[in-house]
N, C-alpha and C positions, 0 to 999 in steps of 0.2 A: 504494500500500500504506500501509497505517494502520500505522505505529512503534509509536506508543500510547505515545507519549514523556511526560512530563508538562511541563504548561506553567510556564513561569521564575513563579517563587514562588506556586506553587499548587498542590494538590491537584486539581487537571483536569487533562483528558487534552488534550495540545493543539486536538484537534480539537474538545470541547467548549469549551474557552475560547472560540474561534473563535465557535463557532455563540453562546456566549450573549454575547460583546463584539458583535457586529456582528448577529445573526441569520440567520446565513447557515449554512443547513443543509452540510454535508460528508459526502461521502460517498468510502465505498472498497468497492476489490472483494474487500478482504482482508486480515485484520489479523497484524500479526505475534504474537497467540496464535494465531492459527489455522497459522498457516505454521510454527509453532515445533513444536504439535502435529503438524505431517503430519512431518515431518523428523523427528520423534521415533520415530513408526510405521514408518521405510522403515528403519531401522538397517543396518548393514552394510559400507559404505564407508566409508574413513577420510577421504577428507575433505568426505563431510559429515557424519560426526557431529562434523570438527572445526568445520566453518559453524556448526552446532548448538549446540555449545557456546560458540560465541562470541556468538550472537543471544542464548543464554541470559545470560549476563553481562552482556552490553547491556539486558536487559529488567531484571533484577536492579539494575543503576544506574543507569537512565534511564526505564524505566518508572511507569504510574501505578500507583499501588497500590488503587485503586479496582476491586473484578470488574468492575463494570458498567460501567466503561469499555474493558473488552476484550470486542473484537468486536460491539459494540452498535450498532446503525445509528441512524443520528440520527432525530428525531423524524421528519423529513420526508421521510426516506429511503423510506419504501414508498411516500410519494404519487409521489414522482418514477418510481420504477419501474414504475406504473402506467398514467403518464400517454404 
């Protein structure tokens, strides 16, 4: 799972730092906007909307602030699913 942390003194999302320090494409099967979303849709239970709330705080202080670093497949990510 993709955090979508931001990398130590930067504006990227860890996993793009990654891909443009080295070139090494990353991939995931699923980002924590994406998971944050569905747990948002299933409401009901109290404790996951306390999980919920807690990823949200975590994304809030640890996330990148970039959209297009959430949930975005890396460049090279369709060719691998391809192949």
């Amino acid at each position: 799972m993709d955090r979508q942390e931001k990398a130590p003194n930067s504006d990227l999302s860890a996993i793009q730092s990654v891909n443009k320090e080295f070139g090494v494409p990353v991939v995931s099967i699923v980002g924590m906007n994406t998971l944050i979303t569905f747990l948002g849709s299933e409401k009901g239970i109290e404790e996951r909307d306390e999980k919920l709330s807690k990823m949200q705080e975590y994304r809030k202080n640890y996330g990148v602030t970039d959209p297009a670093a959430r949930d975005t497949p890396t460049p090279n990510s369709k060719k691998q699913r391809t192949e």
